[in-house]
N, C-alpha and C positions, 0 to 999 in steps of 0.2 A: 535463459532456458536451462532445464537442469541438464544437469550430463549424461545422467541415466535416464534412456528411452523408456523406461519401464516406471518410469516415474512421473515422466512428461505426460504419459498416457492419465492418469490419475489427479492432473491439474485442472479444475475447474475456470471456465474464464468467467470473472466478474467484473462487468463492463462498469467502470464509474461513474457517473452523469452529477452529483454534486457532493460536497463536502461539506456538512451542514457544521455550524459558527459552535457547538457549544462542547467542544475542545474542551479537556480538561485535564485535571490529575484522581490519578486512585490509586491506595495501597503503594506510594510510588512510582506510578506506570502512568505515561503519556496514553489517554482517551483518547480516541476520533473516531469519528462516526460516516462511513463511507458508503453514498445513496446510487442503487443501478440502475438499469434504464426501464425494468418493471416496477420501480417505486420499495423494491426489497433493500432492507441496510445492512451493514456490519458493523459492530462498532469496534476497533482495533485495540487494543491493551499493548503497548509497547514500554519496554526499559525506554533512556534516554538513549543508551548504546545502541539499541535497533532503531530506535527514531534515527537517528544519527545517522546510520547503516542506509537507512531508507532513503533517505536525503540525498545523500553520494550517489544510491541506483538510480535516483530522478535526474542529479545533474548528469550522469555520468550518458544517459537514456537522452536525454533534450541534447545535450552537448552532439553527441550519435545524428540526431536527425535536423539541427539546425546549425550546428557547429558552434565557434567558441566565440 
């Protein structure tokens, strides 16, 4: 959660329901494609270093609520 309340308020939740397989690269940047629970997607452009980054807030998030 950010630190600044005035930011937190401007945070949309996009609930995930699947992570559809056609993963890729471009220009670069790690693709994925992240499906909600109305059938709306996104598809993510990440460096390797925010893939990376992202990785660590999932274990660090799973670690949090089932332990190690």
């Amino acid at each position: 959660m950010p630190k600044d309340p005035q930011r937190a308020r401007k945070i949309q939740d996009f609930v995930v329901t699947d992570v559809l397989e056609e993963a890729g690269y471009s220009d670069r940047r790690i693709v994925i494609t992240l499906v909600d629970v109305q059938g709306g997607s996104l598809r993510l452009h990440l460096t390797a270093v925010t893939g990376e980054l992202l990785c660590e807030r999932f274990a660090n998030a799973l670690e949090e609520r089932y332990g190690k």
